[in-house]
N, C-alpha and C positions, 0 to 999 in steps of 0.2 A: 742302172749301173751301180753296181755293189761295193765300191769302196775298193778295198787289198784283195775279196775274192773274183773282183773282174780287173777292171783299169778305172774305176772312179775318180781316186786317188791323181792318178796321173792326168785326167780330163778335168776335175777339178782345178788345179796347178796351173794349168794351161789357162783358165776362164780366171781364175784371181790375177794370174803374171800380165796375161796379155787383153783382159777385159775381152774376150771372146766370148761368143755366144755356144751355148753346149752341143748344137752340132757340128757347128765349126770347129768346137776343142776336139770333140770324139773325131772329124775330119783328119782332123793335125797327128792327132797324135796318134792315130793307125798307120798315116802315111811315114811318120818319124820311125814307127816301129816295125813299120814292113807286113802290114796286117790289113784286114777289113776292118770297116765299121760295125759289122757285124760279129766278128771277133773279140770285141772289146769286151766286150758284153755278156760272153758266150764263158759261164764259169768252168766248167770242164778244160776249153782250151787253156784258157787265161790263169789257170793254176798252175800249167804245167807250163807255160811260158814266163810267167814271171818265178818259177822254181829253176826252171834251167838259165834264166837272164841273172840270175840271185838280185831281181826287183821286191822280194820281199811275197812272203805268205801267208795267211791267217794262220795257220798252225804252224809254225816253224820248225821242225826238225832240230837235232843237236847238230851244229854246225851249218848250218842254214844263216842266210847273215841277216839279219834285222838293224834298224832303228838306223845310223850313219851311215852305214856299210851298205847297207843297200840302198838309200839314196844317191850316195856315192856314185852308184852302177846306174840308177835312173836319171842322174846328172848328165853322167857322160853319153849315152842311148841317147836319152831325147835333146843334146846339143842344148841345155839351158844349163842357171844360176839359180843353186838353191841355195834361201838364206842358212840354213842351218848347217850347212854342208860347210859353207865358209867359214864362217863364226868356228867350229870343230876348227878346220883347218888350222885358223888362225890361233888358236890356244896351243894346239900341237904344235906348231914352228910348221908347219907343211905349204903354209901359203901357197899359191903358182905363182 
C-alpha cells in the first residue's frame, strides 16, 4: 500500500489511532469509505478517488487542496480526530 498514491496514509492513521492490525485498518477504512479492500490498494482507482474526495494527491494540481485542507476532508469521511487538524483550528479561532 503506497502511501497518498493508494490509501496508505489513511490505513496507517487507523493502525497508530486505534492500534489495529493492518488488515483490520485496510478493513475499516474501505468500509468507512465505501470501497473494497482491494481498492485501497488499486493506484489507478485511488488517484482518482481521493482527487474527487480532495483527500490529497501525490501531484497536486493548482487548486487541488493539500496539507490541512485536505485532511480537513479525510477527518470528516472517515468520522475521526486529527491531531493536526485541531491544533490548525485552534490557532484560527475555528474550534467546534
Amino acid at each position: 500500500m503506497g502511501g497518498i498514491k493508494t490509501a496508505g496514509d489513511l490505513v496507517f492513521r487507523m493502525q497508530l489511532m486505534y492500534g489495529m492490525r493492518i488488515n483490520e485498518a485496510k478493513k475499516a477504512v474501505a468500509d468507512q469509505l465505501g470501497i473494497t479492500v482491494e481498492q485501497l490498494g488499486d493506484i489507478d482507482f485511488m488517484s482518482g478517488f481521493r482527487a474527487d474526495r480532495g483527500f490529497g494527491v501525490c501531484m497536486p494540481k493548482a487548486g487541488d487542496p493539500t496539507g490541512v485542507a485536505a485532511k480537513i476532508r479525510i477527518e470528516k469521511a472517515m468520522d475521526i480526530k486529527i491531531n493536526s487538524v485541531r491544533v490548525w483550528k485552534e490557532k484560527a479561532g475555528l474550534s467546534d
